[in-house]
PDB file with one MODEL, atoms N, CA, C and O in Angstrom:
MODEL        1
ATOM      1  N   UNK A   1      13.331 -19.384  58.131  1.00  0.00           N
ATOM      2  CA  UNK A   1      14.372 -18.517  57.622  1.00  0.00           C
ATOM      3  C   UNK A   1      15.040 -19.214  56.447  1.00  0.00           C
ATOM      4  O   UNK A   1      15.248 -20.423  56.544  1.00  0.00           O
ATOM      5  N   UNK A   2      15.352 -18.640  55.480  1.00  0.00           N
ATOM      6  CA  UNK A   2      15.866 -19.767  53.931  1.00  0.00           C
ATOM      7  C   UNK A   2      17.220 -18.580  53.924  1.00  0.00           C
ATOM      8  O   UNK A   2      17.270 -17.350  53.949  1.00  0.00           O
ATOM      9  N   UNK A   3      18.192 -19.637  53.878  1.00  0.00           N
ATOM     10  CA  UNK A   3      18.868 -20.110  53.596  1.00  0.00           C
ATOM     11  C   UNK A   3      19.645 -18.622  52.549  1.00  0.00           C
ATOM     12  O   UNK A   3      18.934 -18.282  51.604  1.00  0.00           O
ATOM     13  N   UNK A   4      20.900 -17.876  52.712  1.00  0.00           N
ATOM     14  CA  UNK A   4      21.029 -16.934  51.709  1.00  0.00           C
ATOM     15  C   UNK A   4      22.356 -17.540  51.494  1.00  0.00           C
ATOM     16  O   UNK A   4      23.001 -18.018  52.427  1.00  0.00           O
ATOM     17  N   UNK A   5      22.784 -17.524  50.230  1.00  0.00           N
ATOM     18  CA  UNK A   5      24.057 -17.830  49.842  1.00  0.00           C
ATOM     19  C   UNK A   5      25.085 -16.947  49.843  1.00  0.00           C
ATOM     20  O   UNK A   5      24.696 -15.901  49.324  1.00  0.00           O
ATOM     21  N   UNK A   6      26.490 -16.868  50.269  1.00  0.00           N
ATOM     22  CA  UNK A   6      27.094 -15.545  49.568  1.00  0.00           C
ATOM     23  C   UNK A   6      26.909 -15.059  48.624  1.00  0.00           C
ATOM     24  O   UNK A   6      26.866 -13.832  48.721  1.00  0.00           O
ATOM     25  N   UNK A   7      26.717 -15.573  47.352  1.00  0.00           N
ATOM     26  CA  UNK A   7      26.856 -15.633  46.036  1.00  0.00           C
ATOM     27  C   UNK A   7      25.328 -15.083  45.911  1.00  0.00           C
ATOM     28  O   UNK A   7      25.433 -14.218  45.041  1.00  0.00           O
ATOM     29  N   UNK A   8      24.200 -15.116  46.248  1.00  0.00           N
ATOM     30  CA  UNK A   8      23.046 -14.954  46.130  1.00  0.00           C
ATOM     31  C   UNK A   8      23.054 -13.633  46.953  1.00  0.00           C
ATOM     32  O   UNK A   8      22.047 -12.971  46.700  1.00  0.00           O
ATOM     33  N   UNK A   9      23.891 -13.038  47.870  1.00  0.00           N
ATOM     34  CA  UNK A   9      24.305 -11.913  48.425  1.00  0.00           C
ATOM     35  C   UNK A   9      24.690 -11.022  47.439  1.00  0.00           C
ATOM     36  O   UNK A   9      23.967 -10.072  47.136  1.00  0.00           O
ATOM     37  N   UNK A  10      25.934 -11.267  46.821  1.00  0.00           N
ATOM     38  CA  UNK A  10      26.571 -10.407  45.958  1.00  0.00           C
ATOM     39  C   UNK A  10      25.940 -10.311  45.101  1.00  0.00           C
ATOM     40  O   UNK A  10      26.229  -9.333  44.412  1.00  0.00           O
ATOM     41  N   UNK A  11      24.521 -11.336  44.486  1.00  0.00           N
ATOM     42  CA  UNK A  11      24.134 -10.602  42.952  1.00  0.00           C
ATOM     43  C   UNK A  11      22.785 -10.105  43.782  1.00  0.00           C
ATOM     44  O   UNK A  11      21.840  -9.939  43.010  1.00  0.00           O
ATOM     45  N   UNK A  12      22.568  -9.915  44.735  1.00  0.00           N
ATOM     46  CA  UNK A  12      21.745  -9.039  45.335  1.00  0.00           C
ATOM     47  C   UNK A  12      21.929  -7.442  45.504  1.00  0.00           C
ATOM     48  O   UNK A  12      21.083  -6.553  45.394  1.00  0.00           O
ATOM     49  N   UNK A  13      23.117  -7.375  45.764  1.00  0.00           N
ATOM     50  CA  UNK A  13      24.263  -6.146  45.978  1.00  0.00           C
ATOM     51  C   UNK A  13      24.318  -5.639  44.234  1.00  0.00           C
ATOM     52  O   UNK A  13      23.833  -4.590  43.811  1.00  0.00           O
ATOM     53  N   UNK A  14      25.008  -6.640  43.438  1.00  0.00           N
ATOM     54  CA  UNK A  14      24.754  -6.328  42.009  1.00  0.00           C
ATOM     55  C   UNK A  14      24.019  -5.658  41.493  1.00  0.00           C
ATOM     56  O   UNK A  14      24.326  -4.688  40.800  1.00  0.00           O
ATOM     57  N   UNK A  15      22.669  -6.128  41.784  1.00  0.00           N
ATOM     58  CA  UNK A  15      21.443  -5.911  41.044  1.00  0.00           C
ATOM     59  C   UNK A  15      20.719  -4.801  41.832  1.00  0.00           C
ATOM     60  O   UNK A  15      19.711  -4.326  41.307  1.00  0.00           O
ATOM     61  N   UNK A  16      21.144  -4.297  43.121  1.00  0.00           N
ATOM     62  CA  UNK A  16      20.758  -3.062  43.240  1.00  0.00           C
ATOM     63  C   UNK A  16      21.595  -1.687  42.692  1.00  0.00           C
ATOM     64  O   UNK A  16      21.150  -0.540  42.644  1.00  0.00           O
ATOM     65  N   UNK A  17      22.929  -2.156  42.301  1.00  0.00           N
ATOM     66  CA  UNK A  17      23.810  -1.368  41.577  1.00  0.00           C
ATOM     67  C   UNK A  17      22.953  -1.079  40.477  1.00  0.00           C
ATOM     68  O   UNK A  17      22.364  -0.018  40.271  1.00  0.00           O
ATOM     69  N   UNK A  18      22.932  -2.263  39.690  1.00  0.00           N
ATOM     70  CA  UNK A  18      22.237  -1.918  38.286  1.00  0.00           C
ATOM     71  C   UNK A  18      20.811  -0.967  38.526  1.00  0.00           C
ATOM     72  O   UNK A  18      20.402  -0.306  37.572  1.00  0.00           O
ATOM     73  N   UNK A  19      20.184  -0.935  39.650  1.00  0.00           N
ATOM     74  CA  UNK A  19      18.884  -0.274  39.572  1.00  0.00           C
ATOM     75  C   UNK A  19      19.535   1.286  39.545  1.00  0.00           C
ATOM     76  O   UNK A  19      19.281   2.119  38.676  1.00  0.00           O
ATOM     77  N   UNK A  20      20.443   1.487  40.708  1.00  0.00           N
ATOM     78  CA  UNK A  20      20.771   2.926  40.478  1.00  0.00           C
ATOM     79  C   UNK A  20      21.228   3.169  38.921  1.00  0.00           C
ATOM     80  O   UNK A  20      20.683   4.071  38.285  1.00  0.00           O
ATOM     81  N   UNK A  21      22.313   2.287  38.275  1.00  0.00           N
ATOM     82  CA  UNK A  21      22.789   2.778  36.771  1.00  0.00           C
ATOM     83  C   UNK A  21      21.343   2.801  36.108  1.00  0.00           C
ATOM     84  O   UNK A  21      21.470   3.115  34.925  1.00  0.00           O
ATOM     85  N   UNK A  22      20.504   2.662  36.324  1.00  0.00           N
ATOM     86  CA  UNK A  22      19.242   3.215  35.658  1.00  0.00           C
ATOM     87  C   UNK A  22      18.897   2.037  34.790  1.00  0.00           C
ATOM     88  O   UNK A  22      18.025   2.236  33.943  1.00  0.00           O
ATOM     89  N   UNK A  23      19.700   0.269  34.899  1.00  0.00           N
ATOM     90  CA  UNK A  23      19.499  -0.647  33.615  1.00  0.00           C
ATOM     91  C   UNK A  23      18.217  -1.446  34.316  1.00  0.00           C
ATOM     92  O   UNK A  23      18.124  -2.543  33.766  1.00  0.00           O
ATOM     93  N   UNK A  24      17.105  -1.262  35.432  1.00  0.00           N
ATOM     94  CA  UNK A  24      16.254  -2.344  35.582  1.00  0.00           C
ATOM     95  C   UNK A  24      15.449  -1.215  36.033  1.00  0.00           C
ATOM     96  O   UNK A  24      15.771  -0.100  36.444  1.00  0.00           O
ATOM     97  N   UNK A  25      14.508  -1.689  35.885  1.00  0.00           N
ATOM     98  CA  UNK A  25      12.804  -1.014  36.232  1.00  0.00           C
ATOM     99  C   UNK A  25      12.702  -0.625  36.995  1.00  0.00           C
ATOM    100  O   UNK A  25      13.665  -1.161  37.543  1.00  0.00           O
ATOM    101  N   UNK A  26      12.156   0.207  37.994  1.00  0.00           N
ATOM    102  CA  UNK A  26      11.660   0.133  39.580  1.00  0.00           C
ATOM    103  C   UNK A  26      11.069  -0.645  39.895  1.00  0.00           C
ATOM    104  O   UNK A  26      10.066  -0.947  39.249  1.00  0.00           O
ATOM    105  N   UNK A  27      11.370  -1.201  40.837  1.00  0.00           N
ATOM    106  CA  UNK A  27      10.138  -2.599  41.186  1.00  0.00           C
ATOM    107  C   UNK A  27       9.052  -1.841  42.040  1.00  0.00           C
ATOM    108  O   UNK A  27       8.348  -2.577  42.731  1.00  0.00           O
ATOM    109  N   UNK A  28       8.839  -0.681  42.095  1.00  0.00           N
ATOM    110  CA  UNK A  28       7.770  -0.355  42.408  1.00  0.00           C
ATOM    111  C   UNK A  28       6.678  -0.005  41.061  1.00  0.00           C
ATOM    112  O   UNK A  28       5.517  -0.408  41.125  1.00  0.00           O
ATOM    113  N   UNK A  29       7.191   0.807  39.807  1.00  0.00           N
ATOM    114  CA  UNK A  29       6.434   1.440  39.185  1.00  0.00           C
ATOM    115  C   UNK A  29       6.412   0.268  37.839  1.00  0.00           C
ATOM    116  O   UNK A  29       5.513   0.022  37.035  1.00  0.00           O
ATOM    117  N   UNK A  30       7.898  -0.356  37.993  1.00  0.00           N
ATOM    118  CA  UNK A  30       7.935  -0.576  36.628  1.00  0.00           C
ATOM    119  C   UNK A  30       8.467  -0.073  35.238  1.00  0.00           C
ATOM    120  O   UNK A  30       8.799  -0.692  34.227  1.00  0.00           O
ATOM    121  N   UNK A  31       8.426   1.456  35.584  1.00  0.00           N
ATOM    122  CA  UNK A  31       9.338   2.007  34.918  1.00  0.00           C
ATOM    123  C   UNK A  31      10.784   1.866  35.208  1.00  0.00           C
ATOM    124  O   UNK A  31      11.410   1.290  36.097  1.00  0.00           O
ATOM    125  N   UNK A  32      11.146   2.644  34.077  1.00  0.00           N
ATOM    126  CA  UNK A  32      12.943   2.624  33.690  1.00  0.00           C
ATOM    127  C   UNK A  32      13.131   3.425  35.371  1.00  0.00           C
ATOM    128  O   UNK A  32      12.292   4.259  35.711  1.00  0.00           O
ATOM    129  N   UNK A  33      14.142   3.106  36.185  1.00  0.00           N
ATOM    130  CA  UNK A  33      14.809   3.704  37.359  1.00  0.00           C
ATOM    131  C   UNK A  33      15.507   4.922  36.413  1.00  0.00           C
ATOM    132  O   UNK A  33      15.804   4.902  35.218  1.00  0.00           O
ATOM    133  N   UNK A  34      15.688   6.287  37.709  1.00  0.00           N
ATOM    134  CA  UNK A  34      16.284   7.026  37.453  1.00  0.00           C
ATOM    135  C   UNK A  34      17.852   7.017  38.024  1.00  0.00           C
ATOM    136  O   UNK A  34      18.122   6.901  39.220  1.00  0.00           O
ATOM    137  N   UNK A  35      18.686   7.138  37.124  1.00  0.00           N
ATOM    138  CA  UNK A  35      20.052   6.969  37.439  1.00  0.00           C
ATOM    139  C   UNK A  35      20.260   7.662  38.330  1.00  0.00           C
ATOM    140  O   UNK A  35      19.806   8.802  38.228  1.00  0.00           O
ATOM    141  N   UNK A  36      20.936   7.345  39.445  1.00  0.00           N
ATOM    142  CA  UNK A  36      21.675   7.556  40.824  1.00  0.00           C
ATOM    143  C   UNK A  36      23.116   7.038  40.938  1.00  0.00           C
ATOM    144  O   UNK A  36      23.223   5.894  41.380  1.00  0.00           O
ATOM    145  N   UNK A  37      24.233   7.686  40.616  1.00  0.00           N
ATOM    146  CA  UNK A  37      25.402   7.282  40.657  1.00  0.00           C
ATOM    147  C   UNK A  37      26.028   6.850  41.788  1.00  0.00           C
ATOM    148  O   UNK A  37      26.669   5.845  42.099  1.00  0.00           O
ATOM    149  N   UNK A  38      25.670   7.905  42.354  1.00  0.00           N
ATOM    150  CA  UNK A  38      26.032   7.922  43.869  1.00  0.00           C
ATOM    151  C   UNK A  38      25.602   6.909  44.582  1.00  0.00           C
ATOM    152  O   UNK A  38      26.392   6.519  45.441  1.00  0.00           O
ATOM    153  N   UNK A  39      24.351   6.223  44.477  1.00  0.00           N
ATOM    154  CA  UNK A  39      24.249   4.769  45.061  1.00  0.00           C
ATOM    155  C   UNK A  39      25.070   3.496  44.331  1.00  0.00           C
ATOM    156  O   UNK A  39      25.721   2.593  44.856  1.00  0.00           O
ATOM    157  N   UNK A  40      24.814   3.746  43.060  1.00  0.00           N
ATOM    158  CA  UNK A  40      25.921   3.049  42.587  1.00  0.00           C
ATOM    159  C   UNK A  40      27.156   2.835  43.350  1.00  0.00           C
ATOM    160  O   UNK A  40      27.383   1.866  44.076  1.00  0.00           O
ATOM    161  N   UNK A  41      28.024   3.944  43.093  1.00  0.00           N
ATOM    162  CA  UNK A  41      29.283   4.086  43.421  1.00  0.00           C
ATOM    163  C   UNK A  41      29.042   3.311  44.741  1.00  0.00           C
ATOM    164  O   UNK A  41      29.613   2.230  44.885  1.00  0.00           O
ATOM    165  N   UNK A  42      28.112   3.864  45.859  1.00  0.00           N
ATOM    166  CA  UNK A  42      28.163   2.773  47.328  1.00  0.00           C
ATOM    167  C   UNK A  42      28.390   1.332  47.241  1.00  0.00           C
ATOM    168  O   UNK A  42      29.158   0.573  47.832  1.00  0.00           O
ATOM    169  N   UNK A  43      27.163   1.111  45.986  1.00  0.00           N
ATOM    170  CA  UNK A  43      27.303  -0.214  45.955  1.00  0.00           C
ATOM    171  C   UNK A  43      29.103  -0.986  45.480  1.00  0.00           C
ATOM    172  O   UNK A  43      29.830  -1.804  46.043  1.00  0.00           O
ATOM    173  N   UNK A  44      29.151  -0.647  44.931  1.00  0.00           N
ATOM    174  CA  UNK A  44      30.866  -0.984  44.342  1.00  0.00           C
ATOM    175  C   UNK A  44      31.636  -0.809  45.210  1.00  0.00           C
ATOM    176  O   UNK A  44      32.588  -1.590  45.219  1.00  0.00           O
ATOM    177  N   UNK A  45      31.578   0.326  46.370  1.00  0.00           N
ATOM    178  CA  UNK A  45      32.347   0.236  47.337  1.00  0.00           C
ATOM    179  C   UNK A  45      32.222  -0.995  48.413  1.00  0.00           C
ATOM    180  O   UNK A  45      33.074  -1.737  48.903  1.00  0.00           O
ATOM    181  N   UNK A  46      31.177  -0.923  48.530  1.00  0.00           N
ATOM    182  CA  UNK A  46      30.091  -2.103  49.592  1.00  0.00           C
ATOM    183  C   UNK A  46      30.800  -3.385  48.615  1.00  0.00           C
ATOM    184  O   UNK A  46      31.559  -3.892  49.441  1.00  0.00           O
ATOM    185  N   UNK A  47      30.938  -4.017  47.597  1.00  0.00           N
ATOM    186  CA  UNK A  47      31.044  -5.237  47.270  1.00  0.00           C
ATOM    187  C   UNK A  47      33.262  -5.086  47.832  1.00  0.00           C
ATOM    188  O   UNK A  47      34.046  -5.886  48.342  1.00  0.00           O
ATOM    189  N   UNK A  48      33.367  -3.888  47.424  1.00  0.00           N
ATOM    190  CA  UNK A  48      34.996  -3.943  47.576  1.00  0.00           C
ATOM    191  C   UNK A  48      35.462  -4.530  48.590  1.00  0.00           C
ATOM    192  O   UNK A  48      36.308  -5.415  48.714  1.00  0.00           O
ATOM    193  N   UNK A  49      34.748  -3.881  49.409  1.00  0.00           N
ATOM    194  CA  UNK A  49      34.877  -4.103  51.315  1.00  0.00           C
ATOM    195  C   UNK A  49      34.825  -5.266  51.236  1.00  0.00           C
ATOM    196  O   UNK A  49      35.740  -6.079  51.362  1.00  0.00           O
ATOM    197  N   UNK A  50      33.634  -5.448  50.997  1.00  0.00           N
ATOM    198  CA  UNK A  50      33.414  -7.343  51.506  1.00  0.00           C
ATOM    199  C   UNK A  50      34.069  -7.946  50.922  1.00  0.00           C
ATOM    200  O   UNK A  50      34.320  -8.994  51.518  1.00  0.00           O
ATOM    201  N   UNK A  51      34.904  -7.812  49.272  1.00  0.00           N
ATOM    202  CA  UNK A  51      36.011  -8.518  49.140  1.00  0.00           C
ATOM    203  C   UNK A  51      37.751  -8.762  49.666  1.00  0.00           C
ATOM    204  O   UNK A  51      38.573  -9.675  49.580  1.00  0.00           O
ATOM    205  N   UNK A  52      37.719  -7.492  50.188  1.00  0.00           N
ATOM    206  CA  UNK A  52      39.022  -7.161  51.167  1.00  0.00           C
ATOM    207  C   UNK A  52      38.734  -7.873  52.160  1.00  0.00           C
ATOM    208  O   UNK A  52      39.664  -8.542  52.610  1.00  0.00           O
ATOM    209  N   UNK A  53      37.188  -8.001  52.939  1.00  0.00           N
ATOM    210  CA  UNK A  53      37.423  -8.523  54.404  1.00  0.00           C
ATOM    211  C   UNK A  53      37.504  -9.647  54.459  1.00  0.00           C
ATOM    212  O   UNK A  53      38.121 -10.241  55.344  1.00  0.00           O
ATOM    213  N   UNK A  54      36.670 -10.381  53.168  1.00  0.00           N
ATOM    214  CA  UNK A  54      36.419 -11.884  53.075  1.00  0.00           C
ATOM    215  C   UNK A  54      37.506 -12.465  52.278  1.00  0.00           C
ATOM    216  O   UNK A  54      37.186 -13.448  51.610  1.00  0.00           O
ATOM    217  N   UNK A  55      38.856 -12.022  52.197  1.00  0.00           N
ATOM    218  CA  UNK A  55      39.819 -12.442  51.391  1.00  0.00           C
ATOM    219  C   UNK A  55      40.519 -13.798  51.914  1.00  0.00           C
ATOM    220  O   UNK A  55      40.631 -13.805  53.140  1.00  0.00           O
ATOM    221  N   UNK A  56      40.933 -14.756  51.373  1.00  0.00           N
ATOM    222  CA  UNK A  56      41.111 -15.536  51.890  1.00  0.00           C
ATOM    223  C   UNK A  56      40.072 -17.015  52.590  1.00  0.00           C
ATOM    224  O   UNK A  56      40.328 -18.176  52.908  1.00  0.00           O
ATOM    225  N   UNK A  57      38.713 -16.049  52.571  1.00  0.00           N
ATOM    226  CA  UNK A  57      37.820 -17.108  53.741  1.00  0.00           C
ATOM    227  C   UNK A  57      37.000 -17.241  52.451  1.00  0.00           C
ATOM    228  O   UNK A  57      35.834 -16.877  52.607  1.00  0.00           O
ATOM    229  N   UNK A  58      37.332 -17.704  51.111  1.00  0.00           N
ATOM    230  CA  UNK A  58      35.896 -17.677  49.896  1.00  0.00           C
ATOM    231  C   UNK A  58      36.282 -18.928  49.292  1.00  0.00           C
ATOM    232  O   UNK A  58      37.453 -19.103  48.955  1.00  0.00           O
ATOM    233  N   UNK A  59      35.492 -19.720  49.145  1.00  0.00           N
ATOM    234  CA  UNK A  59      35.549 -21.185  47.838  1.00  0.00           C
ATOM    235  C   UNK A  59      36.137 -19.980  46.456  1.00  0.00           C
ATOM    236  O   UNK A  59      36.099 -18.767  46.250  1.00  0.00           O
ATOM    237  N   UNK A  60      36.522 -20.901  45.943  1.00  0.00           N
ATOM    238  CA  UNK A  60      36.917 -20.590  44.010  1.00  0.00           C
ATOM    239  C   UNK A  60      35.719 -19.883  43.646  1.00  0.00           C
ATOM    240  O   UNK A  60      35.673 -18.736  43.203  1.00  0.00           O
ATOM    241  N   UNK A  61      34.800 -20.620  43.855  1.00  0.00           N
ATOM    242  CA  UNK A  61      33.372 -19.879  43.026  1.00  0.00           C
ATOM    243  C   UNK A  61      33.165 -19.144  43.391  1.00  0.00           C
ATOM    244  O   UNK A  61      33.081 -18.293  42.505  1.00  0.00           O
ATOM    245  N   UNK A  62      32.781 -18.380  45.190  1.00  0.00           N
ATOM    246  CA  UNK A  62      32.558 -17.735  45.570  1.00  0.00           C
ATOM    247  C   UNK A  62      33.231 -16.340  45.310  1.00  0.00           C
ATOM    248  O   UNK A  62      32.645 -15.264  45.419  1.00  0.00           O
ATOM    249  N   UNK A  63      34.586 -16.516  44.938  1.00  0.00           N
ATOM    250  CA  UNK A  63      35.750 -15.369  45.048  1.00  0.00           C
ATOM    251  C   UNK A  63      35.954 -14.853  43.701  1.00  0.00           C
ATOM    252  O   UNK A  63      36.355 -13.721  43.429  1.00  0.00           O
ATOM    253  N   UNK A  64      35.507 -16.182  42.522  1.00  0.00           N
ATOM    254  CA  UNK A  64      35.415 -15.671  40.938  1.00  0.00           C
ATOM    255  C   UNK A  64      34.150 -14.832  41.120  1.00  0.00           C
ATOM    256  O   UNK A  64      34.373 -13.641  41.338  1.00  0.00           O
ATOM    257  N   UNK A  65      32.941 -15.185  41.078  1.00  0.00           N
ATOM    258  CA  UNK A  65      31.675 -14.812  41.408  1.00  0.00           C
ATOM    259  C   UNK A  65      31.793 -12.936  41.618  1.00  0.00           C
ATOM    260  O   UNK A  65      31.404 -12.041  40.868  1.00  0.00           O
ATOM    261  N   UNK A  66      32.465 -12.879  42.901  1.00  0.00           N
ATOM    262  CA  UNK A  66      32.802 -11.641  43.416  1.00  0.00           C
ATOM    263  C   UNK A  66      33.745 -10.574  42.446  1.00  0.00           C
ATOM    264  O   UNK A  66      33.433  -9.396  42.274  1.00  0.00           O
ATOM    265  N   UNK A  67      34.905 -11.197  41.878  1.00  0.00           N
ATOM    266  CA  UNK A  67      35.329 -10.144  41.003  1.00  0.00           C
ATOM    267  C   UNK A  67      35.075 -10.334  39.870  1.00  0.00           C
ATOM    268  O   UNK A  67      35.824  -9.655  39.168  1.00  0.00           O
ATOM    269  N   UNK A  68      34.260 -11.029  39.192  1.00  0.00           N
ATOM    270  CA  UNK A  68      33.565 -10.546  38.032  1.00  0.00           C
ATOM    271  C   UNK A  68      32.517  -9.365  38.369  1.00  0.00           C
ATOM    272  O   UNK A  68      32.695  -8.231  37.925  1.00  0.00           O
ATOM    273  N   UNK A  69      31.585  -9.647  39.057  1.00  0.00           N
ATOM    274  CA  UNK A  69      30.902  -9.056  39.710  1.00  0.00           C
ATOM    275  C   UNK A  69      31.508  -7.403  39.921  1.00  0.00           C
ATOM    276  O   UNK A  69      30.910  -6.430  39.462  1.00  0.00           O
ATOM    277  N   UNK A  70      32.508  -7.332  40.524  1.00  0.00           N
ATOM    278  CA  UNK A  70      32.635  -6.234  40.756  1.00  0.00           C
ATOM    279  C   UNK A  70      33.614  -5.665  39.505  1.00  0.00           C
ATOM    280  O   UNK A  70      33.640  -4.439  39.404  1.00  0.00           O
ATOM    281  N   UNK A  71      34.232  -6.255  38.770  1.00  0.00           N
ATOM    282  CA  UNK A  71      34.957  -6.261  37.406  1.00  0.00           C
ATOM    283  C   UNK A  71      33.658  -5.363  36.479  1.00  0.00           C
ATOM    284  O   UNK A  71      33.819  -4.187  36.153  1.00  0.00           O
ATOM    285  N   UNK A  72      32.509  -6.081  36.177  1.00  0.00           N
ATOM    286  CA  UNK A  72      31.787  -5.355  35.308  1.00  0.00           C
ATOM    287  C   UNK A  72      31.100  -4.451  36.194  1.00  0.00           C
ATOM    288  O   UNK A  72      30.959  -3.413  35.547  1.00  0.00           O
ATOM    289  N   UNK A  73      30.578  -4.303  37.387  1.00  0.00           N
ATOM    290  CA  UNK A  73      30.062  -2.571  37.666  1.00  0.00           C
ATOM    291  C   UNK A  73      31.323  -1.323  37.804  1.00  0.00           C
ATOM    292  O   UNK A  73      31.247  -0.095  37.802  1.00  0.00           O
ATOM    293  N   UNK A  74      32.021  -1.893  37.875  1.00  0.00           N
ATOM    294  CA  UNK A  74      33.227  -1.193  37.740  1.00  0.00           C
ATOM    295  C   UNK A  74      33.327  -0.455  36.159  1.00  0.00           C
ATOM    296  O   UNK A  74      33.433   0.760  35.995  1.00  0.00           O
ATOM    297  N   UNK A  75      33.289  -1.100  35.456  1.00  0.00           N
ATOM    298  CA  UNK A  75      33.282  -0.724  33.737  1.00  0.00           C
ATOM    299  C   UNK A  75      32.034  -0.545  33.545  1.00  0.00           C
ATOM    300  O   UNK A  75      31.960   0.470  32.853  1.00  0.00           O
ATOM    301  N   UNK A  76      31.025  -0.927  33.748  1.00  0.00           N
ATOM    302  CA  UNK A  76      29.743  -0.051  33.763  1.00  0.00           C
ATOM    303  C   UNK A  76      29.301   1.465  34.641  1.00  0.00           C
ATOM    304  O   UNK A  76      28.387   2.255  34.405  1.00  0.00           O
ATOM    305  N   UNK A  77      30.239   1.476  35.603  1.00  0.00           N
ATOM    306  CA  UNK A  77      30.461   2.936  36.228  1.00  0.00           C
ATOM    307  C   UNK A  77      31.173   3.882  35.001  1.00  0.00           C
ATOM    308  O   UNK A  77      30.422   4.635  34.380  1.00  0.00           O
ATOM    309  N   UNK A  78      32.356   3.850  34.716  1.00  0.00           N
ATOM    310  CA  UNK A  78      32.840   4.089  33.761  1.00  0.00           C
ATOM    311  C   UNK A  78      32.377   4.543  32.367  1.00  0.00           C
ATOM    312  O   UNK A  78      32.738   5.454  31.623  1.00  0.00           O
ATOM    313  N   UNK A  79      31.233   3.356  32.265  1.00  0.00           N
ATOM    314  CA  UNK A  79      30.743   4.117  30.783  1.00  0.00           C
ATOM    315  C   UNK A  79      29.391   4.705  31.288  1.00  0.00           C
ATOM    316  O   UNK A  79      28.836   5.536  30.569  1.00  0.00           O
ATOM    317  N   UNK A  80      29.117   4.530  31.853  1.00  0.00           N
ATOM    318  CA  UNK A  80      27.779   5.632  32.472  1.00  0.00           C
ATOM    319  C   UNK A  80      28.615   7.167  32.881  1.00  0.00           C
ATOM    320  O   UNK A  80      28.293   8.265  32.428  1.00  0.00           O
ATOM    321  N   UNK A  81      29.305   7.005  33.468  1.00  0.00           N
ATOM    322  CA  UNK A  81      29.892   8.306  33.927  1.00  0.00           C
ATOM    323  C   UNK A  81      30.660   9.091  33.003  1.00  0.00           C
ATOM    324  O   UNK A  81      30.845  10.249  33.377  1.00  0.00           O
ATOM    325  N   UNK A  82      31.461   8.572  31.211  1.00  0.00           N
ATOM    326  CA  UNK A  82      31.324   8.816  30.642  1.00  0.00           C
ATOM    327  C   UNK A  82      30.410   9.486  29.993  1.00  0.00           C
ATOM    328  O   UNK A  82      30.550  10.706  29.903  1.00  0.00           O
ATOM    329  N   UNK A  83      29.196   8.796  29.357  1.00  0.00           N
ATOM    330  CA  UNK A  83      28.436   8.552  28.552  1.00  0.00           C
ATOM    331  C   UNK A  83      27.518  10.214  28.815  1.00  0.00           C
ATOM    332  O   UNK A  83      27.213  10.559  29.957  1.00  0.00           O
ATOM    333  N   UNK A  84      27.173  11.108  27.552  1.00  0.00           N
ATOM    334  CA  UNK A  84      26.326  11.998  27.338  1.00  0.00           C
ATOM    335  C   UNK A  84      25.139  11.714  28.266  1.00  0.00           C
ATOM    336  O   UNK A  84      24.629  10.594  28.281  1.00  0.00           O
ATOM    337  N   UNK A  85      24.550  13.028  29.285  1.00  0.00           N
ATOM    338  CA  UNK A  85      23.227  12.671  29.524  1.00  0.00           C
ATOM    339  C   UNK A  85      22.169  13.127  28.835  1.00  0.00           C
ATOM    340  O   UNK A  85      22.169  14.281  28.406  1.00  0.00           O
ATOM    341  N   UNK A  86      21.120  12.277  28.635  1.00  0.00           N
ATOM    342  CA  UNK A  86      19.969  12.444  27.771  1.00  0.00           C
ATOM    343  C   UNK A  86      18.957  13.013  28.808  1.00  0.00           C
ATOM    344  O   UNK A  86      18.709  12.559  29.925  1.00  0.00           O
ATOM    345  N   UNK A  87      18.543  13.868  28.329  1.00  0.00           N
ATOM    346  CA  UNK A  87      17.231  14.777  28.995  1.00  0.00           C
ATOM    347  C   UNK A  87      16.083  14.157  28.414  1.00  0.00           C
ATOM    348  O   UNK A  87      16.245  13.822  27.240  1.00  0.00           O
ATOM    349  N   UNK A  88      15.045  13.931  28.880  1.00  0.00           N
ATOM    350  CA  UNK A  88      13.671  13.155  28.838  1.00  0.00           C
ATOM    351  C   UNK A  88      12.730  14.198  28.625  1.00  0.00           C
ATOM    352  O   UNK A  88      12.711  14.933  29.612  1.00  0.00           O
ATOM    353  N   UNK A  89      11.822  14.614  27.600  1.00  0.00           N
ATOM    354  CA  UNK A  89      11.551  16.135  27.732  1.00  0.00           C
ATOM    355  C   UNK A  89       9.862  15.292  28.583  1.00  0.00           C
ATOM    356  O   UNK A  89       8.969  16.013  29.030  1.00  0.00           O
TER     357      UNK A  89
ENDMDL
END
């Protein structure tokens, strides 16, 4: 069993955010992911939680780590949910 870090948690959590905002490939096809907000949005909720519950119990790094982390999908929700959608013909 190896070893998972918090920190190796949260950019796990991260980086499935980013798959729903549509910014990383499918790791199945390879292609561009199709934007899913709505998993998004889970994910951002999911990192919130765990920063409310784990408040107090985090090293410095661990707790910067976390609200940057959730600092930029937060503003990347924002400008996606903004942002014109482009139709793919």
């Amino acid at each position: 069993m190896s070893d998972l870090s918090f920190t190796a948690f949260v950019l796990s959590l991260a980086s499935t955010a980013a798959l729903h905002f549509g910014d990383m490939p499918d790791p199945d096809t390879g292609k561009p992911a199709e934007r899913h907000l709505e998993g998004a949005s889970q994910m951002i909720d999911i990192l919130a939680m765990l920063e409310e519950k784990t408040r107090g119990n985090l090293t410095a790094e661990e707790r910067q780590v976390l609200e940057q982390v959730l600092y930029g999908l937060r503003m990347r929700f924002v400008e996606v949910s903004n942002a014109p959608r482009i139709i793919q013909p």
